[in-house]
N, C-alpha and C positions, 0 to 999 in steps of 0.2 A: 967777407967783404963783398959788397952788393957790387957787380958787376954793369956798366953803363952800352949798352948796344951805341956803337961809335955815330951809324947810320943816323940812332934817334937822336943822340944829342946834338947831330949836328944839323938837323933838321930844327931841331926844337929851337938851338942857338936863330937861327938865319930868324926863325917865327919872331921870339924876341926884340931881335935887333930892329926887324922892320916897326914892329909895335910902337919901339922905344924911340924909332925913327919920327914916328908920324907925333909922337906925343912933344918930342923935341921941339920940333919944328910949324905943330899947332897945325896940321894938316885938316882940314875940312872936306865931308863925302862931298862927291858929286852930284848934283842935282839933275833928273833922268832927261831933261830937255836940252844939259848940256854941250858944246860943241866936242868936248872930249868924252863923256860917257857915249856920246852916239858911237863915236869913232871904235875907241876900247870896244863896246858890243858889236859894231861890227866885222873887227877884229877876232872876236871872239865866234861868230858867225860862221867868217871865212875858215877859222881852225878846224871847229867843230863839226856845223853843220853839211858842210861841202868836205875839208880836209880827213876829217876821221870818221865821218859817216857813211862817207862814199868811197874810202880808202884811196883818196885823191891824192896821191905821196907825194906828188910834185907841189902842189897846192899847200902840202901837212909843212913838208920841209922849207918851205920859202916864206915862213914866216916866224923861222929862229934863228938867232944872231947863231956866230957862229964859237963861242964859247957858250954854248946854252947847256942848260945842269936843270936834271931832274930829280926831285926827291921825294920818295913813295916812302911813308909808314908800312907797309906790309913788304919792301922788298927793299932793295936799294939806291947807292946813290947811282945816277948815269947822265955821262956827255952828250952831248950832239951825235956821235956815230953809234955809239950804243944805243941809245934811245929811237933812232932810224931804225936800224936794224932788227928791232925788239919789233918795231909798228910792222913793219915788210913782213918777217918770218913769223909772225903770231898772227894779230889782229887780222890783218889785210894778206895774210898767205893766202897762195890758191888753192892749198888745201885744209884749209879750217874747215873745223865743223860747224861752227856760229860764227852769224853774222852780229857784228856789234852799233851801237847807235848809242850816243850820249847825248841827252835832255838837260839842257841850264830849268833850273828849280826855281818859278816866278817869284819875283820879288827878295830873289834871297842874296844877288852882288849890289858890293859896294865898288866904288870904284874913287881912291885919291891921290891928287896929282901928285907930281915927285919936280921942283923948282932948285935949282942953280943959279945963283945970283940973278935971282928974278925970272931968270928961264927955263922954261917946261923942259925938260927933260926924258922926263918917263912917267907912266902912272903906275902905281897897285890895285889889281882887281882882286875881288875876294867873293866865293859865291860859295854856292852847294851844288853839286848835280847830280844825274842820277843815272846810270849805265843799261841797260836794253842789250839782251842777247836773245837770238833766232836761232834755229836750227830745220831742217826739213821735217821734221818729226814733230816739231813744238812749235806753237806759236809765241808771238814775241811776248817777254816778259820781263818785269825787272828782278836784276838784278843787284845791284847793290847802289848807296849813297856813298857821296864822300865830300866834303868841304877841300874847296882849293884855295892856292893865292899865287898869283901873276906876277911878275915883275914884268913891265914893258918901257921897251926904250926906246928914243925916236932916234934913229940914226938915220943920218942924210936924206930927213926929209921922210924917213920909212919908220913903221911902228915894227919892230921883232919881240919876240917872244924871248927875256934872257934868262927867264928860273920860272920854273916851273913845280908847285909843291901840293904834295896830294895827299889829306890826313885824315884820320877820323875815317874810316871805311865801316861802312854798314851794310849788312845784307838787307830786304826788303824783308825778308823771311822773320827778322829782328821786330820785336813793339818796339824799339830804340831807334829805329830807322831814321826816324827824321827828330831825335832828341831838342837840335839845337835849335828847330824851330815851335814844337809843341811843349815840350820840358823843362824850356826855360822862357822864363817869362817874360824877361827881356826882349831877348830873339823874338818874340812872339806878336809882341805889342810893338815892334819895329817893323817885323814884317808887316801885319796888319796896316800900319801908318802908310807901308809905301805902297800898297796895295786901295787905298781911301777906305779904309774898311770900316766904320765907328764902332762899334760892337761886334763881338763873337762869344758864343756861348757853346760848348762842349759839352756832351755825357759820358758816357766811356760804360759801356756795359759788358760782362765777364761772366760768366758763370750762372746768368739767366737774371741777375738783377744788377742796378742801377750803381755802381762801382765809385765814379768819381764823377764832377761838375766844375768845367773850369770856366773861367769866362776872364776875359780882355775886350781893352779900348776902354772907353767910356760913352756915359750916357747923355752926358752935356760937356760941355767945357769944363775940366778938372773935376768932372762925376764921373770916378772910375764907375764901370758897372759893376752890382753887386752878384755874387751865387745865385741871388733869389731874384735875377732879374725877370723883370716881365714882358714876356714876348707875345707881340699878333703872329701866330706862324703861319695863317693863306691858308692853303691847299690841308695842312697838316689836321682842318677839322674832319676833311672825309672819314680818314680812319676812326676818328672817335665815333661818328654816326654810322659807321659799319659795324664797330664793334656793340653801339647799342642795338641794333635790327638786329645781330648774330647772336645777342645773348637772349633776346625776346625768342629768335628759334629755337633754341637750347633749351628754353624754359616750355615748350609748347606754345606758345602762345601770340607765334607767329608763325608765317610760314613763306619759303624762298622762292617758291614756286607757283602762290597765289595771286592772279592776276589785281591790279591796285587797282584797277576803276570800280573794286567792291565799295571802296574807300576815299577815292577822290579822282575825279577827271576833271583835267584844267580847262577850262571855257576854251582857248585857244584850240583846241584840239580835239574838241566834245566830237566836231562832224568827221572825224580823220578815223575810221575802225583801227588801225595803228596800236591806238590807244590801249584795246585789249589785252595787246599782246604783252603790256608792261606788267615785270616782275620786280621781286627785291632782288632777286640772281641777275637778272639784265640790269638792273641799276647801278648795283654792285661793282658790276663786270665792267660797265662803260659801253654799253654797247643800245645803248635808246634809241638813238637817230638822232637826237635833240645837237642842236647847236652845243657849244658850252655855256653860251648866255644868250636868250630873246635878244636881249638888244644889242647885237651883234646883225642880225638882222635888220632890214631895211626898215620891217614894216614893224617891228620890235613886237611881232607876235612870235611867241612858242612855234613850234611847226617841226614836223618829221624831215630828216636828210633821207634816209633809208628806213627799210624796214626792220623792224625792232631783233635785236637775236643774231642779224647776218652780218655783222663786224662794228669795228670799235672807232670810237669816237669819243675822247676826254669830253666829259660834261657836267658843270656846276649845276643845270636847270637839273638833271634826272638827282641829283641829292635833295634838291628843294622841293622835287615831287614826292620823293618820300619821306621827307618832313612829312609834308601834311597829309600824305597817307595814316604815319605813324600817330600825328595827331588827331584826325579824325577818330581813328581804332580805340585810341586808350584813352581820348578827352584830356590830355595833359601836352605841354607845350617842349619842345627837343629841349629847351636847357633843365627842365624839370626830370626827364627819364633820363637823360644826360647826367645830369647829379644822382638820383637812385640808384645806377645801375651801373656808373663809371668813375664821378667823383669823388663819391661822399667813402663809397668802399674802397680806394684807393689811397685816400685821405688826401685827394690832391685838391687843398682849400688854397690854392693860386689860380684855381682854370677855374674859366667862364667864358659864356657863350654872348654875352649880352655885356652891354660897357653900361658901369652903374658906377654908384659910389663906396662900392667896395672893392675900388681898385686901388693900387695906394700908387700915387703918380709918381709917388720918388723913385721907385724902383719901375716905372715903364721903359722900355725902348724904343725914343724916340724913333721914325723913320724917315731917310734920307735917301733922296735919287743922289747919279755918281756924281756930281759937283758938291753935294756938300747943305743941299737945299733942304729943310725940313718937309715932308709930308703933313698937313691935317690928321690927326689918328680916325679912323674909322672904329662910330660909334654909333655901333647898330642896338636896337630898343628892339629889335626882334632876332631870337637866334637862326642864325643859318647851316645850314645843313653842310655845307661847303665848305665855307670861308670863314676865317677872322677870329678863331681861335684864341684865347687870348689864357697863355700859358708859362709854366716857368719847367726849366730843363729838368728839373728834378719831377715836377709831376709829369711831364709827358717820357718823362724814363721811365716810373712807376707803371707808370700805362703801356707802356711797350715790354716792360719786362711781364706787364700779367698777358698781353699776347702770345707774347714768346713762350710764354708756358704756358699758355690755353686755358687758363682759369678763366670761369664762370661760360665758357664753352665745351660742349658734347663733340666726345671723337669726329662724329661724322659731320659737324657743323667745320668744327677744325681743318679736316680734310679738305671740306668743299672749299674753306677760306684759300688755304696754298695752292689748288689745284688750278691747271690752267685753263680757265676761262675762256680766253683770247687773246692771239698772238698780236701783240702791238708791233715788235719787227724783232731778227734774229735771235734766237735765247732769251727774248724778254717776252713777258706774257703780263695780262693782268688777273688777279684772281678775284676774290671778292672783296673788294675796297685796300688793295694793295697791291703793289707789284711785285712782279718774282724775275728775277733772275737767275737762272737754267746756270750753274758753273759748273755744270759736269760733274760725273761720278755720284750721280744724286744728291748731289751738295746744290743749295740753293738759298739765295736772298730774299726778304720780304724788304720792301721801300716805298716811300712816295715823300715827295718833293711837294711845297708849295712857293709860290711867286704872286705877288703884287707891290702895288708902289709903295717901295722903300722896305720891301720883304724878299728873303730870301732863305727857306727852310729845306731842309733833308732829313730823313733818316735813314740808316740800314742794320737790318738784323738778319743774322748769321743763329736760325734756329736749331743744327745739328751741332756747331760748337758753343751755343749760346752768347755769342757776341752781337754788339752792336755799336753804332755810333750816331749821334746825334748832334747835327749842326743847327744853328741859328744863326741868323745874321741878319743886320736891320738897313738893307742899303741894297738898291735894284742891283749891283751886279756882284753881289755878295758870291753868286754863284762860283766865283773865281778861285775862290779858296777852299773848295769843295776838293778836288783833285787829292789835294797834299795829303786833307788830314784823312780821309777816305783811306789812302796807302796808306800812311803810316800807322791808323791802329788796324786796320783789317789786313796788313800785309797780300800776299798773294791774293785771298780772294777780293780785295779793295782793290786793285788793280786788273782783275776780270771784269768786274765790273763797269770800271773804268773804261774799260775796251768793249766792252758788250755796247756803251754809251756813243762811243765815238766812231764805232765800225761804219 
């Protein structure tokens, strides 16, 4: 006879009953501008953010009624004095070895009301969040996920805390971590909704190649997007044009260290000596002097900030200078060695440099600022060296898994890509035509990000255990949703990351 843990089913019961509660009674979420969601979060605020973070016990305790009942999946059930006493002598003792911190998970609470003959009552909140432990030894990390649900009741005029339920516990250390929002599709394209996100496209790479491709939202109005959507990824074209200049070194038949004004000096800059000093290794690296774009400038001429070599500076003009370096050298045009040397051997017949009429418009990803407004697509008739990529998750997986395993690059080319170049700021460096983040113990990321209107692109790759992840998103603050999925398939080192970024 299968034996029933008392704890779980009476957890699981109370789970039910609210469900069955809200379906009864036809309850509707709360809409996030609402007078009661504000409250409930602020509520939620005053618990967390001040009461359990700061171990503020007078603060923790004075916003639970005084029948309040906690129920934990991994432990038991416990009262108001129990559950104090746990927070004092563990958590908030003054002799713990870790300090703890819990993080509410963006976009992930529901919050619906609870009516009495017409009268508010109480709400139900429902979220994910994620726990943070410190130590003197360690810096802070997470620690695990868990999904909760609230019961809150307005008594005289005050909101308290009467049930408290805490299930689904996840380590970060887990690919499972955050299941309920990457794994199910639902969750997924919910969260996305309350986030304004229109599309999202995912890679998932393991073991050195291109593993899985999910993708939510849609592309118009009831046009889910497809696997083979078509994405502008921005910034995402540097690395293609890095890796074409690094496989022409590879081949002999360039060179990293050759000054380019053998090959092209831009009028703007003809009378600046400056100009000498440009390599593919300083272009590479980000270190030209150059603006990020002429017309950013006043006079919308090119022009040196510093001298070339003595520190870094992001710039789209030093990739457009070696276009036409590259072009002058070999008499063919970047989406032409582009295709030779990156495309055609990858077989990634979705990417193009140039907007023409072999793109197929049903599967594009419209782009949208955060209201909701369409962008014009950018439709360049000349390839750029920078910008505007125009790609689908599965070929620029392709492309990243033959990075990650150095094909159609020489040891020593390979080397000099991951080596640090120039420190951008703590643990982050750039190498050549990618970024590295320093995670310790010789473990280390390759990445770069692109952004433009109604774009929002990442990737990361984990070269010693061959992982990676790859985001797209067609919407200026796509960026948002970066965070989550970062942790949950890189686990710990997604969350170094993380913190290398926000330090």
């Amino acid at each position: 006879m299968k034996i029933i843990n008392p704890i779980f089913f009476q957890l699981k019961t109370i789970l039910v009953g609210i469900l069955f509660f809200q379906i009864q009674i036809g309850l509707s979420q709360e809409e996030k501008n609402s007078a009661l969601y504000k409250t409930i979060m602020s509520k939620d605020s005053l618990l967390f953010d001040i009461g359990f973070n700061t171990c503020d016990v007078k603060q923790f305790e004075n916003l639970y009624t005084e029948d309040f009942e906690f129920y934990h999946d991994k432990d038991s059930v416990s009262d108001k004095a129990r559950f104090l006493k746990t927070f004092k002598s563990g958590i908030c003792s003054p002799t713990r070895k870790y300090n703890y911190r819990r993080e509410l998970i963006s976009g992930s609470t529901e919050i619906y009301p609870l009516f009495k003959n017409g009268i508010l009552y109480g709400a139900i909140q429902m979220g994910t969040h994620r726990f943070y432990e410190t130590s003197a030894d360690n810096p802070e990390q997470a620690g695990s996920f868990a999904k909760f649900t609230h019961l809150w009741l307005l008594k005289n005029k005050e909101w308290k805390l009467a049930r408290s339920l805490s299930y689904n516990h996840q380590m970060t250390s887990s690919t499972a971590g955050l299941s309920g929002l990457f794994d199910n599709d639902q969750e997924t394209e919910k969260w996305l909704k309350e986030n304004n996100v229109p599309a999202l496209g995912i890679g998932i790479i393991s073991d050195g190649k291109l593993k899985q491709i999910k993708t939510f939202g849609n592309l118009k109005r009831d046009v889910p997007a497809p696997y083979n959507t078509i994405w502008n990824v921005a910034s995402l074209t540097k690395p293609v044009t890095a890796i074409v200049a690094l496989k022409l070194v590879s081949q002999g038949k360039w060179d990293l260290d050759e000054p380019l004004d053998k090959y092209w000096i831009d009028p703007d800059i003809a009378k600046d000596s400056n100009h000498k000093l440009l390599t593919t290794r300083i272009i590479l690296s980000h270190q030209t002097g150059f603006p990020n774009w002429r017309d950013f400038n006043e006079s919308k001429k090119l022009d040196f900030k510093f001298k070339p070599g003595t520190q870094y500076q992001y710039s789209g003009e030093g990739f457009e200078y070696l276009r036409k370096a590259l072009e002058k050298k070999f008499h063919k045009t970047l989406d032409q060695l582009a295709s030779e040397l990156v495309f055609e051997p990858l077989k990634m017949n979705d990417s193009q440099l140039i907007w023409n009429d072999k793109i197929d418009l049903s599967r594009y990803a419209i782009n949208y600022d955060k209201d909701g407004n369409a962008y014009d697509p950018t439709k360049n008739k000349t390839a750029s060296a920078a910008d505007d990529l125009l790609t689908t998750v599965e070929d620029y997986g392709r492309f990243l898994s033959s990075v990650m395993n150095s094909e159609g690059l020489s040891k020593k080319v390979f080397d000099d890509m991951i080596s640090h170049q120039v420190q951008t700021k703590k643990n982050k460096y750039f190498g050549l035509g990618f970024e590295i983040y320093d995670l310790g113990n010789e473990n280390y990321a390759l990445s770069h990000s692109g952004a433009d209107k109604g774009v929002q692109t990442i990737f990361i790759l984990l070269p010693k255990t061959k992982q990676g992840v790859i985001i797209f998103t067609n919407v200026d603050d796509g960026y948002k949703v970066y965070e989550n999925i970062v942790v949950h398939y890189l686990g710990e080192n997604g969350r170094k990351i993380v913190d290398i970024e926000t330090q």
